[in-house]
C-alpha atoms as a printed R data frame, in Angstrom:
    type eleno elety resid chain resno       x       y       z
1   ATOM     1    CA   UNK     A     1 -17.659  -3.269 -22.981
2   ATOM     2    CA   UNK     A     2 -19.981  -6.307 -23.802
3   ATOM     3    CA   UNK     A     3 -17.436  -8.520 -21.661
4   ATOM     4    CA   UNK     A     4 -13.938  -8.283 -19.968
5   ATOM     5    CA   UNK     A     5 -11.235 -10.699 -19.762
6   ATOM     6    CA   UNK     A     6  -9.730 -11.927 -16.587
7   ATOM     7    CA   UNK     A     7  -6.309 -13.120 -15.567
8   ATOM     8    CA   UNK     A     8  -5.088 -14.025 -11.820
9   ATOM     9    CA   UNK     A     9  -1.545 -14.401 -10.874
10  ATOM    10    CA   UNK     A    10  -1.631 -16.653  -7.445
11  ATOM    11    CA   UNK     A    11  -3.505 -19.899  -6.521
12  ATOM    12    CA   UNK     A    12  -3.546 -19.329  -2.640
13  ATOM    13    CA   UNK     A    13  -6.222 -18.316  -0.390
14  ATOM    14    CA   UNK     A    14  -6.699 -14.835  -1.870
15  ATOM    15    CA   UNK     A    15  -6.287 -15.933  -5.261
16  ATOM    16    CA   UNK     A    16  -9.098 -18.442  -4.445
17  ATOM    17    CA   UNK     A    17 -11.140 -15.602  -3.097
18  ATOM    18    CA   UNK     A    18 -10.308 -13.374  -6.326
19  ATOM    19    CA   UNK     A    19 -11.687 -16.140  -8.689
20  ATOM    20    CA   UNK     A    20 -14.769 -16.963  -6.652
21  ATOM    21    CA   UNK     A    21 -15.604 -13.291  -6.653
22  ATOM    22    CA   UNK     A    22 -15.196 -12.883 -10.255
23  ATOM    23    CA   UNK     A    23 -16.966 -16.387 -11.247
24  ATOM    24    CA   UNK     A    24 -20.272 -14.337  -8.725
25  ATOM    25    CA   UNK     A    25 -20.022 -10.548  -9.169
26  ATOM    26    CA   UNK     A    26 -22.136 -11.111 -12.520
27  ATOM    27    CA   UNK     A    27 -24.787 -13.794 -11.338
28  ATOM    28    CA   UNK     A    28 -25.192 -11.531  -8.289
29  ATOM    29    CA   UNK     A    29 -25.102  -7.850  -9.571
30  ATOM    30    CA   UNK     A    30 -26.154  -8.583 -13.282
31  ATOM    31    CA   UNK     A    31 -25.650  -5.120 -14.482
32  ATOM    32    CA   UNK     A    32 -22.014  -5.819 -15.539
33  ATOM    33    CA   UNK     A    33 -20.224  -6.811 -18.518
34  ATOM    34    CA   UNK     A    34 -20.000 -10.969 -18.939
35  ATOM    35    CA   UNK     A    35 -16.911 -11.796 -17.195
36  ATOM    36    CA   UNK     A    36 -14.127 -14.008 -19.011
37  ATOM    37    CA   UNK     A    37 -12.088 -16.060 -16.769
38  ATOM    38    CA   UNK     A    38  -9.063 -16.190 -19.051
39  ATOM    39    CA   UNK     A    39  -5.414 -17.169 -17.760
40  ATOM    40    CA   UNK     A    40  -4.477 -18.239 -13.699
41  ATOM    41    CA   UNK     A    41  -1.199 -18.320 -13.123
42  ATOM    42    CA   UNK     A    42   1.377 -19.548 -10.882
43  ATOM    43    CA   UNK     A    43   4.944 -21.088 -10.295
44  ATOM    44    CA   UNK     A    44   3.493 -24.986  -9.790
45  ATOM    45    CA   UNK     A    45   2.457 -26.373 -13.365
46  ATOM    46    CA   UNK     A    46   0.595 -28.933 -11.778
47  ATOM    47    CA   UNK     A    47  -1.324 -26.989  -9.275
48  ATOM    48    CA   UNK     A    48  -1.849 -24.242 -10.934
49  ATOM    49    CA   UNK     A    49  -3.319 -26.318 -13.640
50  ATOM    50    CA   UNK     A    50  -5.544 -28.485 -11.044
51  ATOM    51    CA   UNK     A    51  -6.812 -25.158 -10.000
52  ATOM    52    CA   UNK     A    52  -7.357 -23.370 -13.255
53  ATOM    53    CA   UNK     A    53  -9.508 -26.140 -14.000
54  ATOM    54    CA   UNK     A    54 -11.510 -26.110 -10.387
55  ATOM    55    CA   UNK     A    55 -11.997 -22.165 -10.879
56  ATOM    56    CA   UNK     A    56 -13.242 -22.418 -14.318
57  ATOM    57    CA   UNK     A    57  -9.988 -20.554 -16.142
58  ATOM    58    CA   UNK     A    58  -8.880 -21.318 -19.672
59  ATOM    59    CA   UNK     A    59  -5.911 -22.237 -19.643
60  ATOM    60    CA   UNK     A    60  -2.776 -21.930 -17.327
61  ATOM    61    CA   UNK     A    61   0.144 -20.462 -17.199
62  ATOM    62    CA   UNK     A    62   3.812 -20.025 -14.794
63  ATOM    63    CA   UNK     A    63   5.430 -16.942 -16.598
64  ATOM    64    CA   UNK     A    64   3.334 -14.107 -15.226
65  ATOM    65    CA   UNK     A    65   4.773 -12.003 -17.864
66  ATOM    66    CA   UNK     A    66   3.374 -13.881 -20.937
67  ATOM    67    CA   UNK     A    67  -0.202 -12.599 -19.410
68  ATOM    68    CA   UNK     A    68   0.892  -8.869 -19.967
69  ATOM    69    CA   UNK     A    69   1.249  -8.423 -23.751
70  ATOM    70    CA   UNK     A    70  -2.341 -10.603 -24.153
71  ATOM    71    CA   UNK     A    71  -4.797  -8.842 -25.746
72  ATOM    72    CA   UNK     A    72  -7.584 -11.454 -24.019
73  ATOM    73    CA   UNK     A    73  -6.881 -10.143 -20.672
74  ATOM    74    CA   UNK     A    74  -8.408  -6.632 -19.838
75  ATOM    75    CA   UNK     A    75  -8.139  -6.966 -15.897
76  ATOM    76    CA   UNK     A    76  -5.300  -8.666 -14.169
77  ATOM    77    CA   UNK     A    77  -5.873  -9.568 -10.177
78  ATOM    78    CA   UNK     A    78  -2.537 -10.046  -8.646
79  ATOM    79    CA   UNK     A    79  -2.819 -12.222  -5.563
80  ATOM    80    CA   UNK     A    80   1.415 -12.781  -5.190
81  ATOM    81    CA   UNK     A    81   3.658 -12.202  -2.327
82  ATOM    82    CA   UNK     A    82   4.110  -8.802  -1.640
83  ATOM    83    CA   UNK     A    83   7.989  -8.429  -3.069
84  ATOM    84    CA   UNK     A    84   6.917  -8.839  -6.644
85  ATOM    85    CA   UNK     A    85   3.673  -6.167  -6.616
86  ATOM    86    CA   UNK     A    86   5.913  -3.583  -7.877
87  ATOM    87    CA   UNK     A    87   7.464  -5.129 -10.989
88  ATOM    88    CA   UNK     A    88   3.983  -6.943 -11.991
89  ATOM    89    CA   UNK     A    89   1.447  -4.046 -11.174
90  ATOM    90    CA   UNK     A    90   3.578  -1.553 -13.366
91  ATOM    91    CA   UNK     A    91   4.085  -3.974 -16.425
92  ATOM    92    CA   UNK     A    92   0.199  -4.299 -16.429
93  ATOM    93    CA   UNK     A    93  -0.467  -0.698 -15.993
94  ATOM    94    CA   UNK     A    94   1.717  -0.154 -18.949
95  ATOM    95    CA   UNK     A    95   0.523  -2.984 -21.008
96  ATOM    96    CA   UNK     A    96  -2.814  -0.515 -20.703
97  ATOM    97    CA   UNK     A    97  -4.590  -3.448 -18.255
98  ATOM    98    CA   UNK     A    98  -6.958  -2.418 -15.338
99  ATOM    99    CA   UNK     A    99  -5.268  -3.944 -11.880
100 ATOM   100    CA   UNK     A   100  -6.108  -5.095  -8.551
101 ATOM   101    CA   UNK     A   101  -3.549  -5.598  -6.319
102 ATOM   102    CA   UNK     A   102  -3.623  -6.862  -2.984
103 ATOM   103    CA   UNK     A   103  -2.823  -5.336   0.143
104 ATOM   104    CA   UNK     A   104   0.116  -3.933   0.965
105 ATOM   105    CA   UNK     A   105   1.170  -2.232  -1.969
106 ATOM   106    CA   UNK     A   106   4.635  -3.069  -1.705
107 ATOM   107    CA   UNK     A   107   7.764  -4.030   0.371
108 ATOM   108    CA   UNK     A   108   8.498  -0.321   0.224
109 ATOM   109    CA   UNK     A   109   7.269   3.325   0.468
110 ATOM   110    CA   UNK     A   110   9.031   4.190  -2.795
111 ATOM   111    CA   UNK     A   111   8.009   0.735  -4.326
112 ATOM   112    CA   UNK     A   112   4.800   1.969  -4.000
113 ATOM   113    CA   UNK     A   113   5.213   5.524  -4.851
114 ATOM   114    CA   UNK     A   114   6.215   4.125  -8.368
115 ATOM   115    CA   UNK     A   115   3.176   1.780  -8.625
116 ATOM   116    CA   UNK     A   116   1.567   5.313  -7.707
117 ATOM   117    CA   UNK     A   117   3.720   6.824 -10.485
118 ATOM   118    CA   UNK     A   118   2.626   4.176 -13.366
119 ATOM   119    CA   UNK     A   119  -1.411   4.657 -12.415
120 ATOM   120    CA   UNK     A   120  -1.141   8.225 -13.142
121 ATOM   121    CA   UNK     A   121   0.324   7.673 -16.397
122 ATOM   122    CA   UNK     A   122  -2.219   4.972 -17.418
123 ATOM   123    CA   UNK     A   123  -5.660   3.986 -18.713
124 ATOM   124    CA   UNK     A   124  -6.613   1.241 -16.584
125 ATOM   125    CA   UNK     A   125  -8.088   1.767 -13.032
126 ATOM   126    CA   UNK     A   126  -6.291   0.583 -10.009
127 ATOM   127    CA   UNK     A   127  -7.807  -0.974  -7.392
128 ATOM   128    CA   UNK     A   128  -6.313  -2.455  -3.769
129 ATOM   129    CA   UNK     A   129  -7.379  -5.504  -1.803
130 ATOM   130    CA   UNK     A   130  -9.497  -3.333   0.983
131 ATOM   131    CA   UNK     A   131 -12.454  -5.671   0.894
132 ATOM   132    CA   UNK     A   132 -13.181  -4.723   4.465
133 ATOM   133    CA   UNK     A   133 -14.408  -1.740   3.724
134 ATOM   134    CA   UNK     A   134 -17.297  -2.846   1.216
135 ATOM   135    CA   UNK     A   135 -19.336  -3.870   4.122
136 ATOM   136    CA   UNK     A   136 -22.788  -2.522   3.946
137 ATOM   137    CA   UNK     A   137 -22.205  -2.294   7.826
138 ATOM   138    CA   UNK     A   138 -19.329   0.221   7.696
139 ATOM   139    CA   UNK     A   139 -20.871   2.002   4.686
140 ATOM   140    CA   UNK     A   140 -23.904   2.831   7.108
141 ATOM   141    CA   UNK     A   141 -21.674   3.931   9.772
142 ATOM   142    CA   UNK     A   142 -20.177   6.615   7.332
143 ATOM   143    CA   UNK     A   143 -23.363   7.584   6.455
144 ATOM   144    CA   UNK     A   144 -24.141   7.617   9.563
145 ATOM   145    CA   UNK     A   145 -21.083   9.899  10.355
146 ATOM   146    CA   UNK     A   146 -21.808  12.055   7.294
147 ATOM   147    CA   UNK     A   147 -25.222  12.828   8.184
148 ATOM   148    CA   UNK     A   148 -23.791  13.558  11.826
149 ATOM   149    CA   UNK     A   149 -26.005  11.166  13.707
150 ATOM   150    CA   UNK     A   150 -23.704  10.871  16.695
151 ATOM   151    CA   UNK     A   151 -22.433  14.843  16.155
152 ATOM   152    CA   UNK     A   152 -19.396  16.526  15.412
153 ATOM   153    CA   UNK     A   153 -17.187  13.368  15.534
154 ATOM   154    CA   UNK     A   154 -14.192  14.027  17.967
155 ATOM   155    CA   UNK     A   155 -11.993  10.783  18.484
156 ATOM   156    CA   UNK     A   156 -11.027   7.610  15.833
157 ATOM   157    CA   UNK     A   157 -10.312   4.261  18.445
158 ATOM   158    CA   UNK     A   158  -8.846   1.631  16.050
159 ATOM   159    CA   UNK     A   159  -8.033  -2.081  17.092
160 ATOM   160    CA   UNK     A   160  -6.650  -5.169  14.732
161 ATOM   161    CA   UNK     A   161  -5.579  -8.357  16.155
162 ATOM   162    CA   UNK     A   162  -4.904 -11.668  15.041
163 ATOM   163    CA   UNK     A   163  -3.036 -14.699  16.316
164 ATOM   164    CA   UNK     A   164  -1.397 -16.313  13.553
165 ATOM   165    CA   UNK     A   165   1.981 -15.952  15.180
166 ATOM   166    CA   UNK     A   166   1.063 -15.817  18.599
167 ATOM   167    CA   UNK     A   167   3.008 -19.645  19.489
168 ATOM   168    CA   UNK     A   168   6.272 -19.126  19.464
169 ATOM   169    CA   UNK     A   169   6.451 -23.029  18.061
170 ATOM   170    CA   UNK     A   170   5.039 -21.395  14.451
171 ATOM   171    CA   UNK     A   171   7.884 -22.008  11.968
172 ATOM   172    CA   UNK     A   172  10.340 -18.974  10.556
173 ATOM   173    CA   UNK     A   173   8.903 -18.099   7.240
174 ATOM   174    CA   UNK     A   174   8.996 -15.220   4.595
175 ATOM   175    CA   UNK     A   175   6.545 -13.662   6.728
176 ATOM   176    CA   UNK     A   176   9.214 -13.134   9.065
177 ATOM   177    CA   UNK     A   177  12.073 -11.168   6.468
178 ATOM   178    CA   UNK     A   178  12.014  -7.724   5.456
179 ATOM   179    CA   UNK     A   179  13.482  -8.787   2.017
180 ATOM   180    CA   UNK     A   180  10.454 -10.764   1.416
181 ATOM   181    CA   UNK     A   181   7.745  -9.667   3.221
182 ATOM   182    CA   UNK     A   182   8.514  -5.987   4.571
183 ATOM   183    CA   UNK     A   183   6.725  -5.125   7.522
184 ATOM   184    CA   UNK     A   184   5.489  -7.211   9.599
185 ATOM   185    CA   UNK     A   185   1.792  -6.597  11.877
186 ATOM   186    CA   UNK     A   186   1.768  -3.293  10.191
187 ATOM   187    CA   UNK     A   187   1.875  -4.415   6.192
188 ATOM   188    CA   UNK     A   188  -0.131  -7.171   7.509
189 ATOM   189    CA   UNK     A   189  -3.263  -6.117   8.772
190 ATOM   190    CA   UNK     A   190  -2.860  -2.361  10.494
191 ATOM   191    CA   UNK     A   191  -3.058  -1.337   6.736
192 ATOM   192    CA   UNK     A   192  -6.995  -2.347   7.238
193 ATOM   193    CA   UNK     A   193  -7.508  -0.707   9.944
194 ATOM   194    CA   UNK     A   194  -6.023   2.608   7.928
195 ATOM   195    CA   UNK     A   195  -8.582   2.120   5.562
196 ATOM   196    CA   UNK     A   196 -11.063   2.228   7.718
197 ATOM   197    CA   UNK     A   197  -9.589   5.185   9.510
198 ATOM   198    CA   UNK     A   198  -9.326   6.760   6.148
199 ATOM   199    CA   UNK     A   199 -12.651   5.953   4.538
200 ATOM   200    CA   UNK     A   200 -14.622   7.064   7.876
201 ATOM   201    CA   UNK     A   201 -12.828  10.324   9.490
202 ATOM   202    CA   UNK     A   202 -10.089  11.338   6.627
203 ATOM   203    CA   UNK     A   203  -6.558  11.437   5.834
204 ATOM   204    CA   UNK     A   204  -4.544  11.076   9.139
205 ATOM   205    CA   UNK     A   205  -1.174  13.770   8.981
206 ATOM   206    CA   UNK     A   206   0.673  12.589  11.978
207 ATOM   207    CA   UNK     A   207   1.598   9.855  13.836
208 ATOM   208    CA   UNK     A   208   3.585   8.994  17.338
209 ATOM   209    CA   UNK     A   209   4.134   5.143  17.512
210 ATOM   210    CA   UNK     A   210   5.676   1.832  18.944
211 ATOM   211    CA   UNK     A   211   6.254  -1.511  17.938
212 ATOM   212    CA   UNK     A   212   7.595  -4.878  19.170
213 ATOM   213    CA   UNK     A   213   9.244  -8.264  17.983
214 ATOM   214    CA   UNK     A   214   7.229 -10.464  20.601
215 ATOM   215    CA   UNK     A   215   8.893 -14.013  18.880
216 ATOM   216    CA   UNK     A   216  12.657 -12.747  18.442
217 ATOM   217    CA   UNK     A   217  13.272 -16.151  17.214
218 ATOM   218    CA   UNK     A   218  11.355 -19.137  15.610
219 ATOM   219    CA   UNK     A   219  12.472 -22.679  14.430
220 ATOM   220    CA   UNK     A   220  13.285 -23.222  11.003
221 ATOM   221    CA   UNK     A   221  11.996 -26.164   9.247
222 ATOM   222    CA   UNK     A   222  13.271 -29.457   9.256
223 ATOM   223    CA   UNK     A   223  16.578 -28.012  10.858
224 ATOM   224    CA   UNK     A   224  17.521 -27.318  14.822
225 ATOM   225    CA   UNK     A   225  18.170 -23.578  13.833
226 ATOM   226    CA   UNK     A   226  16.768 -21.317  15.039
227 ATOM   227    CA   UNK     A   227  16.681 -18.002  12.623
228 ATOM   228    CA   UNK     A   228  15.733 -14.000  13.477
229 ATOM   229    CA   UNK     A   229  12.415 -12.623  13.478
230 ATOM   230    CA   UNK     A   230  13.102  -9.274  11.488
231 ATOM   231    CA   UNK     A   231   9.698  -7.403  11.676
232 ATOM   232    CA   UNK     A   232   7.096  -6.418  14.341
233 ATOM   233    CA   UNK     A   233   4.781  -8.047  15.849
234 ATOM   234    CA   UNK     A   234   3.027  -5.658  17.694
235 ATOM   235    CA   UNK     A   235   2.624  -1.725  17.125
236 ATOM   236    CA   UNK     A   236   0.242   1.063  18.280
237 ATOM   237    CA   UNK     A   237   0.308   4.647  17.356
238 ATOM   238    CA   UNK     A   238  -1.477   8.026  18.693
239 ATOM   239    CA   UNK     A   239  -2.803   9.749  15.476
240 ATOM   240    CA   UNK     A   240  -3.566  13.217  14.205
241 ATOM   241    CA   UNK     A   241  -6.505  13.728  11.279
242 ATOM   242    CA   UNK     A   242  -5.738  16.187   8.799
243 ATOM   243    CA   UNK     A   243  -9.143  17.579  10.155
244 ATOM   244    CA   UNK     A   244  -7.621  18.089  13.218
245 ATOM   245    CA   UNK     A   245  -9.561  15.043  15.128
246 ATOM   246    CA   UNK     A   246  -7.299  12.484  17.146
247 ATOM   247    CA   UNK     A   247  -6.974   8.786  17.207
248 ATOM   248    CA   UNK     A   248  -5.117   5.865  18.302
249 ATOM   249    CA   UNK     A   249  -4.493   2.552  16.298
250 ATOM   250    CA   UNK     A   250  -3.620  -0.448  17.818
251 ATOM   251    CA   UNK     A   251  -2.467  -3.883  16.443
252 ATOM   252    CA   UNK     A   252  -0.982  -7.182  16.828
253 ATOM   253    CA   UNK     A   253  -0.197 -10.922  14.623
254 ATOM   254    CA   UNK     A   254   0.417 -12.444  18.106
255 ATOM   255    CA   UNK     A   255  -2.881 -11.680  20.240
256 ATOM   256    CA   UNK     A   256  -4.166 -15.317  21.248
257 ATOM   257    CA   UNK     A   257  -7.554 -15.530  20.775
258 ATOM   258    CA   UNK     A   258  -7.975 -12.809  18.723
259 ATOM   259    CA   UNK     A   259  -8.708 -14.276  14.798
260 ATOM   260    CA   UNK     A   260  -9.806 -11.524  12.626
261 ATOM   261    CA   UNK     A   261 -10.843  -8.967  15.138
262 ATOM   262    CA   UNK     A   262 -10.979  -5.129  13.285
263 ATOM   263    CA   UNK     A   263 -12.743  -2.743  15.475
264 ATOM   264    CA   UNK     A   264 -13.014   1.052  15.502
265 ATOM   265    CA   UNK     A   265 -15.048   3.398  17.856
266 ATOM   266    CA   UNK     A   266 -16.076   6.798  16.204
267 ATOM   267    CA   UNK     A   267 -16.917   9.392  19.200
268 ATOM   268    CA   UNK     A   268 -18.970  11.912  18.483
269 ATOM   269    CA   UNK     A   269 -20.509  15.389  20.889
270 ATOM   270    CA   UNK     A   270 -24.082  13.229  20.933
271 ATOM   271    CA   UNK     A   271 -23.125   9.595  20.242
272 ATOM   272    CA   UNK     A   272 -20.651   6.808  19.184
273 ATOM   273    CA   UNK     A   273 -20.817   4.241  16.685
274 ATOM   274    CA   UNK     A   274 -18.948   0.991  17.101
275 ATOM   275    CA   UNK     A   275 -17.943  -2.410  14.691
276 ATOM   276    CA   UNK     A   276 -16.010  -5.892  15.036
277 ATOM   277    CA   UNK     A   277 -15.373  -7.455  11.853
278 ATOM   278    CA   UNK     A   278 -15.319 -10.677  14.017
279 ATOM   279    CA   UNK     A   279 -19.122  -9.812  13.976
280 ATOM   280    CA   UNK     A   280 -19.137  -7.869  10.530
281 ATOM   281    CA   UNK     A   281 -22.970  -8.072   9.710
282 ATOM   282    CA   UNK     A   282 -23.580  -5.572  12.863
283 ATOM   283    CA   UNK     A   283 -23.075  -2.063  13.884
284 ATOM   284    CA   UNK     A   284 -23.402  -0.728  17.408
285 ATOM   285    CA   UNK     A   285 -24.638   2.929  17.840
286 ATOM   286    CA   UNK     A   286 -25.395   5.068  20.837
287 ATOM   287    CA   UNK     A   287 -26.981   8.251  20.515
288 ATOM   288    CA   UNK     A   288 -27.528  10.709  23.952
289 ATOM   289    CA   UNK     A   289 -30.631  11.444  23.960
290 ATOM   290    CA   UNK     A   290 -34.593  10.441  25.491
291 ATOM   291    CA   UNK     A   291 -34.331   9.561  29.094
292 ATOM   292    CA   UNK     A   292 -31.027   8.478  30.624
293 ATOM   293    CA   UNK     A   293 -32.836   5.797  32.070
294 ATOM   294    CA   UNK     A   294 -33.437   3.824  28.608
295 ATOM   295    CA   UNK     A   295 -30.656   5.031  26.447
296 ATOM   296    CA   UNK     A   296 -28.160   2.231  25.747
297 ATOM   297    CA   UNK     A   297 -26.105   0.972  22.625
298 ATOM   298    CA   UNK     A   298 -28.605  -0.126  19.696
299 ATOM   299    CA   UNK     A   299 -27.247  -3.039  17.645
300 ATOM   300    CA   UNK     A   300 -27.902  -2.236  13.754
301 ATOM   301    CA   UNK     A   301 -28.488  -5.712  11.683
302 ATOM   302    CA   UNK     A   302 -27.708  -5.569   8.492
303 ATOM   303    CA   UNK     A   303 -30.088  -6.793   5.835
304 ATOM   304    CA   UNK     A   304 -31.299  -5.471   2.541
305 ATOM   305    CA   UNK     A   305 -32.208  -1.985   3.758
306 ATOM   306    CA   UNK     A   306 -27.891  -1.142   3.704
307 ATOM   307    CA   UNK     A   307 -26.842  -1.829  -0.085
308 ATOM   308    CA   UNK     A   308 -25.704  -4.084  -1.672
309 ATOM   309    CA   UNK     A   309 -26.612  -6.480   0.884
310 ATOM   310    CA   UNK     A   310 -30.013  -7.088  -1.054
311 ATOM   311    CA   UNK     A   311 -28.119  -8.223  -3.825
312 ATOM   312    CA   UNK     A   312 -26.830 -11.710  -2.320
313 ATOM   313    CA   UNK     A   313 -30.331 -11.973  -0.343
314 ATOM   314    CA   UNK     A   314 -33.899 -10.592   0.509
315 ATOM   315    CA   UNK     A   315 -33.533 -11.961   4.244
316 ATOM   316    CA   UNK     A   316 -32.615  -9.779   6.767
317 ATOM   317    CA   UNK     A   317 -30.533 -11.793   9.722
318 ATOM   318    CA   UNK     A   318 -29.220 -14.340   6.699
319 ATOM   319    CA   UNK     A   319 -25.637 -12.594   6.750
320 ATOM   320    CA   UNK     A   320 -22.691 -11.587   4.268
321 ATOM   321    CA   UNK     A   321 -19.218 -12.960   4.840
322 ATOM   322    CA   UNK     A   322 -15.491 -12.593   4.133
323 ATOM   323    CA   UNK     A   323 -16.094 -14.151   0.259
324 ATOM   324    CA   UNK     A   324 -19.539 -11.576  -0.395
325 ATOM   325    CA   UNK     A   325 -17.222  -8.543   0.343
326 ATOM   326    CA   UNK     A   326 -14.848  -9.512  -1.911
327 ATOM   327    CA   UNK     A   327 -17.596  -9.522  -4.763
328 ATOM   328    CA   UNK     A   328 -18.634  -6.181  -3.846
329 ATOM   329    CA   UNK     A   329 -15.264  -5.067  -4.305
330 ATOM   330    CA   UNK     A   330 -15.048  -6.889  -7.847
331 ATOM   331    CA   UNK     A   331 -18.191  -4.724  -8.683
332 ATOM   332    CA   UNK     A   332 -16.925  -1.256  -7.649
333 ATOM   333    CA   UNK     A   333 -14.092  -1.676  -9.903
334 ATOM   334    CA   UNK     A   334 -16.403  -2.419 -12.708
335 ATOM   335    CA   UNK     A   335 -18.080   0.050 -12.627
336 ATOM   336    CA   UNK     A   336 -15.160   2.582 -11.941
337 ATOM   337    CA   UNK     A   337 -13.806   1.033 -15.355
338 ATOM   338    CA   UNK     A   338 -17.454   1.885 -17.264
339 ATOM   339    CA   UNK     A   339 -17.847   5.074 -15.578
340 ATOM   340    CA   UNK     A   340 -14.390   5.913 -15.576
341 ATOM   341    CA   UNK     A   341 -14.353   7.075 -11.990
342 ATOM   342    CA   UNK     A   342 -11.727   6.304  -9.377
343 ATOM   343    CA   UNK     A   343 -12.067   3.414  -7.370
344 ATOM   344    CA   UNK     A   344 -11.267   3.559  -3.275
345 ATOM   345    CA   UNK     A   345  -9.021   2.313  -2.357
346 ATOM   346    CA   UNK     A   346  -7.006   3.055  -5.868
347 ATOM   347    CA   UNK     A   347  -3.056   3.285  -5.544
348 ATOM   348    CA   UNK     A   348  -2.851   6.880  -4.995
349 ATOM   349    CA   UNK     A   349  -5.173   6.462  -2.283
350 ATOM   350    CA   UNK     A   350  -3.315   3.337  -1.013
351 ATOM   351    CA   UNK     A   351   0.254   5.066  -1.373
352 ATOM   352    CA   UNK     A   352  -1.394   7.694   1.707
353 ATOM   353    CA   UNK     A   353  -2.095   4.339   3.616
354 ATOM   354    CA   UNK     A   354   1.357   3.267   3.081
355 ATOM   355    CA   UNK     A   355   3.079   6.474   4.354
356 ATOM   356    CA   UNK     A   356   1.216   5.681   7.638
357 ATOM   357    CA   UNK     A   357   2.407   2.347   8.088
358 ATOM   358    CA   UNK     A   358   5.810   3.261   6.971
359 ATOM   359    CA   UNK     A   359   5.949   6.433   8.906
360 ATOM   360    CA   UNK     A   360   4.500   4.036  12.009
361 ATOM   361    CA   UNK     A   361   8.004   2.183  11.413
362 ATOM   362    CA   UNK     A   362   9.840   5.266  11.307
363 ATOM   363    CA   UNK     A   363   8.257   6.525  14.322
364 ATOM   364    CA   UNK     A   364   8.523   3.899  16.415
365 ATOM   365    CA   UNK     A   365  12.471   3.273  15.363
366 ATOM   366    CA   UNK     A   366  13.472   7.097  15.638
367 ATOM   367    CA   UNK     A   367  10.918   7.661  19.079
368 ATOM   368    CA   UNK     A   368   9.313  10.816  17.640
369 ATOM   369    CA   UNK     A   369   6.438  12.243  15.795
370 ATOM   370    CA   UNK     A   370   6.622  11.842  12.255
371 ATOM   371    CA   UNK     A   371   4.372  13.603   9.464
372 ATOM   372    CA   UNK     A   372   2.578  10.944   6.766
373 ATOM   373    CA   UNK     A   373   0.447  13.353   4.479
């Protein structure tokens, strides 16, 4: 196609990041189709105006479902809270629209077993909002892995904290109902750290896991009430590969300090290969071998030797950030639509990511092991 027609459905921060990375994906990448920013909508006429405007849209809109029957709109990004993915992902899919969703799928396993469903049955690709794992860094680690540079890998460490409800004085919000929101650190941000666990050792079949409600309460506001927390704050799980490997994933919303630390450790029989996304432009390997003496961990800068990193600059030790991911993610699924490949993550892939999280939940509530794949 000569060009493709965009429309975005949510004028927060990841709709912001969804419209910045389709207004660059072209200018940077330049082998894709010209890129129409169409229709941005939202509930607020006069924001979402304000921002259609800012972002470079077309026009604006408030009744997502006037965007599905438009014949200008090939792609639809859908930045909303989580309890409406369902319902808008499967009116797109069926309108015969390519859509990417963000992360999680849904409030619920079988919400997103039918968004699962409706992809099958459709044209468009489906693509979810695991930007993370675009980084040239981690795609050299599973190179790395693939090529077995630290061995036959025998151990997945996982860690994802944040502190974004760490003070108990942060107000009750949606975030904090199942209705609304669903789960809580685990539909949050251990979904990442899935997706890495996914993309760099396999499918995981089994999990064994815990979770807590650290805030049990927060203040409502503008009232004295004080209203229940209903999801977790904190859970951590041991975890069995399909391949047989072990792991353990760890994660918390209420780890002070902590503000977008992802980190995994992939042990192998002759080395280990280690990342933060809190420093996402480096990867740490050790391999065992020269003399003892000198061996050590090697720190592995990105620059434009691990694509696409070239693509945004020549300079080595210049850096990519949160924003240039999300661009590389707009890219793969353009060219999954032209090639007609599958994109990763796509919702069949992010269903298997769901069934951990959810089976996490299940786990941790019924104190047992519980099968995900």
């Amino acid at each position: 196609m000569t060009s493709l027609g965009i429309g975005l459905i949510g004028t927060g921060f990841m709709g912001k990041c969804h419209a910045m990375a389709w207004s660059h994906v072209r200018p940077v990448f330049g082998d894709v189709p010209e890129i129409r920013l169409e229709t941005l909508c939202d509930i607020d006429p006069d924001v979402t105006q304000k921002r259609a405007a800012e972002y470079g849209f077309a026009r604006a809109e408030t009744d997502w479902r006037k965007l599905v029957d438009d014949k200008r709109i090939d792609i639809i990004s859908i930045t909303s809270p989580n309890n409406v993915h369902r319902e808008m992902a499967v009116a797109f899919l069926e309108a015969g629209k390519h859509v990417w969703c963000e992360k999680p799928m849904a409030l619920t396993l079988e919400e997103a077993e039918a968004m699962t469903v409706a992809a099958t049955k459709a044209k468009g690709r489906t693509l979810l909002g695991y930007n993370y794992i675009k980084n040239p860094a981690v795609l050299h680690a599973k190179k790395l892995i693939d090529a077995k540079a630290i061995g036959d890998v025998v151990h997945f460490r996982g860690q994802v904290d944040e502190d974004y409800l760490a003070s108990p004085d942060v107000p009750w919000s949606k975030r904090a109902r199942i209705d609304l929101w669903g789960l809580g650190t685990l539909g949050d941000i251990t979904c990442h750290l899935v997706s890495f666990a996914h993309l760099l050792i396999g499918d995981i079949a089994s999990v064994s896991a815990d979770m807590e409600t650290v805030v049990k309460q927060r203040p409502v506001p503008g009232t004295s009430e004080m209203r229940e927390v209903e999801n977790e704050d904190i859970a951590h799980a041991i975890v069995r590969f399909k391949s047989g490997i072990s792991g353990m994933l760890a994660s918390s919303r209420a780890a002070w300090g902590r503000k977008n630390l992802i980190r995994f450790e992939v042990h192998g029989t002759k080395g280990m290969l280690t990342f933060d996304q809190e420093r996402l432009n480096e990867l740490q390997l050790y391999m065992s071998e020269g003399p003892e003496e000198t061996r050590g961990f090697r720190t592995i800068l990105t620059g434009p030797v691990h694509t696409p990193y070239g693509q945004f600059t020549p300079a080595p030790g210049h850096q990519l950030g949160f924003n240039e991911l999300k661009v590389i993610e707009a890219k793969h699924l353009l060219d999954c639509i032209a090639n007609g490949k599958e994109c990763f993550v796509n919702f069949a892939e992010g269903l298997k990511i769901e069934r951990v999280i959810h089976g996490m939940a299940q786990s941790a509530r019924e104190r047992k092991w519980v099968d995900v794949a």
